[in-house]
Each structure stands twice: as C-alpha cells, then as structure tokens.
C-alpha positions, 0 to 999 in steps of 0.5 A: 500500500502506497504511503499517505501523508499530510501537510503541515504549515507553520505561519511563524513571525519571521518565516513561514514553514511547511512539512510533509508528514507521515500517518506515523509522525515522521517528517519526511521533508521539509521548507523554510520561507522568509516574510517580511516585517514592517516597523512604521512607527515604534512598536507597530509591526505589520506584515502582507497577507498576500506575501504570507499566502504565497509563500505558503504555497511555494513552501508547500510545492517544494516539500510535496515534490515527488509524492502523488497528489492522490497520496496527500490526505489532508492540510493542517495550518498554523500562524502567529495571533495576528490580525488580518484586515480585508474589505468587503471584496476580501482585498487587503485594507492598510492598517498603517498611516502610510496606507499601503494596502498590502500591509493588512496585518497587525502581527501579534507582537503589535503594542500599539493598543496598550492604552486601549488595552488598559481602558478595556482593563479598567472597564471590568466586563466580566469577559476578563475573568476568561483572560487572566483579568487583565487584557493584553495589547496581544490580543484582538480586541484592542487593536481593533478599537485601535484602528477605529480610533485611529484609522477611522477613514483608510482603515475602519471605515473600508474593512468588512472582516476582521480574521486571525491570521490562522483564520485567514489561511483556512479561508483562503484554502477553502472558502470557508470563513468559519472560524477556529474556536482556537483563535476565538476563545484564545484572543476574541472573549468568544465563549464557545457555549455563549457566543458573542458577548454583545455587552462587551462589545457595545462597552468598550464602542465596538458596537457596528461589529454586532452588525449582520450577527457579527458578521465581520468577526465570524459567526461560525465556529468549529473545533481544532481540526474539524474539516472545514467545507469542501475541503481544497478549493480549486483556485487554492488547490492550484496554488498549493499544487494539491488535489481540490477537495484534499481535506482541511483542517480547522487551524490553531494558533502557532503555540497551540500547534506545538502544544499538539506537536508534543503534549500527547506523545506516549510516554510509556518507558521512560520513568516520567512523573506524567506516566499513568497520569491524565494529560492535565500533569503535564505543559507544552512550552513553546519556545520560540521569539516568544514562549507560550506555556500551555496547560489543560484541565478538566475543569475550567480553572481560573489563573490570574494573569493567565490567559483561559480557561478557554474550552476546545481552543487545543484539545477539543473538550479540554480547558486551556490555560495559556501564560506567556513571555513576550520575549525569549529568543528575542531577549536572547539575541537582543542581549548578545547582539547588544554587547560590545563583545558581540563583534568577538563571539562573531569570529571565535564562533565561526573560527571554532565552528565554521559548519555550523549556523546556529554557532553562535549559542553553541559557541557560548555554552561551550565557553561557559562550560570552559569558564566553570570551575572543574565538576561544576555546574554551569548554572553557578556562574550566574550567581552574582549576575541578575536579569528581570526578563521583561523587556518586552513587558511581561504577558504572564503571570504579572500581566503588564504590558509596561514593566521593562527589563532589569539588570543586577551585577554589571561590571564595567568590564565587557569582555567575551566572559561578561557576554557569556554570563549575561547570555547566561543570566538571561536563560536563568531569568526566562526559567525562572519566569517560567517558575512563576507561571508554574507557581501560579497554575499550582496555586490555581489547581494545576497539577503539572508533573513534567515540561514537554518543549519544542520550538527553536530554542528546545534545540538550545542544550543550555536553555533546556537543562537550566528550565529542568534545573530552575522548576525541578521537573523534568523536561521532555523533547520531541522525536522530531525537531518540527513538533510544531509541524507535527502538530499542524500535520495533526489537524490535516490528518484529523480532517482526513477521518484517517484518525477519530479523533484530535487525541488520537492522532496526537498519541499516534504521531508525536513521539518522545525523543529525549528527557533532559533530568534536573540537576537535584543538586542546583535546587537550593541555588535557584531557590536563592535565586528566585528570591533575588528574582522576585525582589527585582520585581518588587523594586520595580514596583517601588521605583515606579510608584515613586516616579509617578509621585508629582 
C-alpha cells in the first residue's frame, strides 16, 4: 500500500514553514520561507497577507515534490495571533498611516493598543475573568478599537472582516470563513457555549461589529481540526499544487500547534512523573521569539494573569490555560547582539565552528562550560549576575504590558566572559519566569508533573537543562525537531477521518525523543535565586510608584 501523508504549515513571525508528514509522525521533508516585517512607527509591526499566502504555497510545492497528489490526505495550518484586515471584496485594507494596502496585518507582537488595552482593563466586563483579568495589547480586541480610533477613514471605515491570521489561511484554502474556536476563545472573549458577548462589545464602542450577527468577526465556529467545507478549493488547490477537495483542517494558533506537536506523545518507558497520569500533569512550552506555556484541565480553572480557561481552543473538550513571555529568543539575541563583545563571539564562533549556523549559542555554552570551575555546574556562574526578563513587558503571570527589563551585577568590564554570563543570566531569568507561571497554575489547581518543549530554542542544550534545573521537573523533547509541524500535520490528518479523533492522532504521531533530568543538586541555588528574582520585581514596583509621585 502506497504511503499517505499530510501537510503541515507553520505561519511563524519571521518565516513561514511547511512539512510533509507521515500517518506515523515522521517528517519526511521539509521548507523554510522568509516574510517580511514592517516597523512604521515604534512598536507597530505589520506584515502582507498576500506575501504570507504565497509563500505558503511555494513552501508547500517544494516539500510535496515527488509524492502523488492522490497520496496527500489532508492540510493542517498554523500562524502567529495576528490580525488580518480585508474589505468587503476580501482585498487587503492598510492598517498603517502610510496606507499601503498590502500591509493588512497587525502581527501579534503589535503594542500599539496598550492604552486601549488598559481602558478595556479598567472597564471590568466580566469577559476578563476568561483572560487572566487583565487584557493584553496581544490580543484582538484592542487593536481593533485601535484602528477605529485611529484609522477611522483608510482603515475602519473600508474593512468588512476582521480574521486571525490562522483564520485567514483556512479561508483562503477553502472558502470557508468559519472560524477556529482556537483563535476565538484564545484572543476574541468568544465563549464557545455563549457566543458573542454583545455587552462587551457595545462597552468598550465596538458596537457596528454586532452588525449582520457579527458578521465581520465570524459567526461560525468549529473545533481544532474539524474539516472545514469542501475541503481544497480549486483556485487554492492550484496554488498549493494539491488535489481540490484534499481535506482541511480547522487551524490553531502557532503555540497551540506545538502544544499538539508534543503534549500527547506516549510516554510509556521512560520513568516520567506524567506516566499513568491524565494529560492535565503535564505543559507544552513553546519556545520560540516568544514562549507560550500551555496547560489543560478538566475543569475550567481560573489563573490570574493567565490567559483561559478557554474550552476546545487545543484539545477539543479540554480547558486551556495559556501564560506567556513576550520575549525569549528575542531577549536572547537582543542581549548578545547588544554587547560590545558581540563583534568577538562573531569570529571565535565561526573560527571554532565554521559548519555550523546556529554557532553562535553553541559557541557560548561551550565557553561557559570552559569558564566553570572543574565538576561544576554551569548554572553557578550566574550567581552574582541578575536579569528581570521583561523587556518586552511581561504577558504572564504579572500581566503588564509596561514593566521593562532589569539588570543586577554589571561590571564595567565587557569582555567575551561578561557576554557569556549575561547570555547566561538571561536563560536563568526566562526559567525562572517560567517558575512563576508554574507557581501560579499550582496555586490555581494545576497539577503539572513534567515540561514537554519544542520550538527553536528546545534545540538550545543550555536553555533546556537550566528550565529542568530552575522548576525541578523534568523536561521532555520531541522525536522530531518540527513538533510544531507535527502538530499542524495533526489537524490535516484529523480532517482526513484517517484518525477519530484530535487525541488520537496526537498519541499516534508525536513521539518522545529525549528527557533532559534536573540537576537535584542546583535546587537550593535557584531557590536563592528566585528570591533575588522576585525582589527585582518588587523594586520595580517601588521605583515606579515613586516616579509617578508629582
């Protein structure tokens, strides 16, 4: 019997990805695209649609290059929580003063809404209590009344649908505008068993969006997978190279797609605290520019500063709650690049590993691992170096948008040894941030037992062995390097029928490949640390409060 298969896309922030997959989980080929973004004005990122759909569908040609069309079963799409703007043709509306059309889409790390976000905050609707209490400039509800605010003529005036980028992915493969209760309920205030809330819509002076039974936001949903109307459409089947009618799943959020890539893999053998456990003990990190914590109950559960409880926006059936840190890659490279050593990690990187593209990382941990004394530990380097990681403002479980990152320990030294403690002292910093979303679930219900990581920096040794060491659990990597294209592979596979279900193709075709143990040793180091960690926070408070003093 000839092998089937299934195409997974992956949407992310600065590239869009595609994977050919087997009904086992094995990736068999894969593509990379570059998109662009746009900066117009500070913290505004945009991007194009239609440059988006097209290199999708040049990614998706190259990885089904000699297969029969006839093999491929299914499609599955992932993106960024983006905002994509179309007008009443479905041509793209400028969502930028420079008013060029085909930049239509407020990427998901847009802060332009934070005063917006703040004003929906300080309103108290009840839909909050599903968002952690707080409302993030990330998500949807700010930057649109954003662009009714502020771009009322070119922009809000000509847009007659407002999708999420995975969305928007799903309609143009298929024609279809029903809408992914991932996206919905993860970023709209959608209540899966309510619908829309017309109150908070009128509140916040969104009220033409209740126009046509809210028609420009989607009065349609289905769950994560579900196979979305006739499947490829021809003009869609044409530009992807793929058979019309090959099914299409419903999408998910980026994070969310990892979250499938990872979370239900059979950990039968490997001594895991998760095994013979429910799904509910274990948290899929997504740990990319940004990282998402996903976690998944039962019941619903209420985290503050925690995005959720939010049911069927992953697993249909399940609640997701959803914590985040707006910058880790980016953090990193932010850091490293910023130093004025970087110039000399450039050459040392690339005389001692002239092969190897991600040199740069592999380069530092090798150093620190040179700079630590004999039989010792990496991690107690940075114990007089400190970092408050929130750059970018923190997501979770804090949830504000306007706290900035920290630096404790500087020395007015800058050679190659303080890059590598700062690089060093920032994973330690994201880890421990990672604690505290841990902390908060805890305290909420959560019952979370192992860490199962993927994306690009789950391919970091350093960045993995220091979040198993900072939260004492163990940590779980995929079989394949591509889980977040697994998990969109999943939703096409789930179109398909060739799986009952979302839980089953999970079990079926994500897989352990390594786990990385804490270091017992290092528990009462991080518990000093965490303290100095959390005291950064509080000074920051202080600090700010006295400012605001007139």
């Amino acid at each position: 019997m000839a092998e089937v298969y299934y195409v997974g896309v992956d949407v992310g922030t600065a590239s869009v990805r595609a994977a050919l997959v087997t009904r086992a989980g094995r990736v068999e080929s894969t593509a990379e695209q570059p998109i662009s973004i746009w900066e117009p004005l500070t913290d505004h990122y945009v991007q194009s649609s239609t440059e988006i759909w097209d290199k999708c569908c040049t990614a998706v040609k190259r990885v089904t290059q000699g297969v029969e069309r006839s093999q491929v079963r299914g499609i599955g799409f992932d993106a960024t929580c983006s905002l994509v703007v179309l007008d009443q043709s479905f041509q793209p509306v400028p969502v930028s003063q420079d008013g060029d059309p085909q930049r239509n889409v407020v990427m998901w790390m847009d802060h332009r809404a934070r005063e917006q976000a703040a004003r929906i905050t300080s309103a108290g609707h009840g839909v909050l209590n599903r968002v952690g209490g707080v409302m993030s400039p990330e998500m949807q509800p700010p930057k649109l009344l954003w662009l009714k605010e502020n771009l009322r003529e070119r922009c809000w005036n000509k847009a007659s649908h407002f999708l999420d980028l995975p969305d928007f992915l799903s309609w143009k493969a298929t024609g279809s505008l029903t809408r992914s209760l991932c996206t919905l309920v993860c970023k709209w205030t959608y209540c899966p068993s309510e619908g829309w809330d017309a109150g908070f819509w009128t509140s916040i002076g969104l009220e033409d969006l209740l126009e046509n039974n809210f028609s420009k936001i989607g009065n349609v949903t289905c769950s994560p997978g579900s196979p979305l109307g006739d499947g490829l459409c021809q003009e869609a089947a044409a530009d992807l190279g793929l058979e019309t009618g090959t099914a299409v799943g419903a999408s998910l959020i980026d994070a969310h797609a990892g979250g499938l890539g990872v979370i239900g893999a059979d950990v039968k053998g490997f001594n895991l605290p998760c095994e013979d456990q429910p799904i509910t003990s274990r948290m899929a990190m997504i740990c990319g520019t940004s990282t998402c914590h996903m976690a998944i109950s039962e019941q619903p559960l209420f985290v503050p500063g925690v995005w959720g409880p939010c049911l069927s926006a992953m697993v249909p059936g399940m609640w997701l709650n959803e914590g985040g840190q707006s910058a880790t890659g980016r953090l990193m490279e932010h850091m490293v690049k910023g130093h004025a050593a970087y110039t000399q990690l450039q050459e040392e990187a690339r005389h001692r590993f002239p092969l190897n593209g991600e040199n740069l990382y592999t380069y530092l941990n090798s150093h620190l691992s040179s700079m630590a004394d004999s039989g010792s530990a990496v991690d107690l380097l940075g114990s007089s170096l400190h970092v408050w990681p929130d750059f970018h403002g923190n997501r979770s479980p804090l949830a504000d948008p306007n706290l900035k990152g920290m630096v404790i320990g500087l020395p007015l030294s800058q050679t190659l040894d303080d890059l590598a403690l700062l690089y060093l002292a920032t994973i330690q910093a994201l880890a421990l941030g990672t604690l505290h979303i841990l902390e908060a679930m805890k305290e909420a219900g959560h019952d979370i037992r192992t860490l199962f990581l993927c994306g690009g920096l789950s391919k970091n040794a350093l960045y993995v062995q220091i979040h198993a060491n900072a939260t004492g659990l163990p940590v779980v990597l995929p079989d394949q390097k591509e889980a977040v294209l697994i998990g969109a592979a999943v939703l096409g596979a789930c179109a398909s029928q060739d799986y009952s279900s979302i839980q089953e193709a999970m079990e079926r075709m994500a897989k352990v490949g390594k786990v990385v143990l804490p270091d017992g040793e290092l528990r009462s180091f991080y518990e000093r640390k965490n303290k100095v960690f959390l005291r950064l926070f509080a000074h920051q408070r202080e600090y700010r409060a006295l400012m605001s003093q007139r």
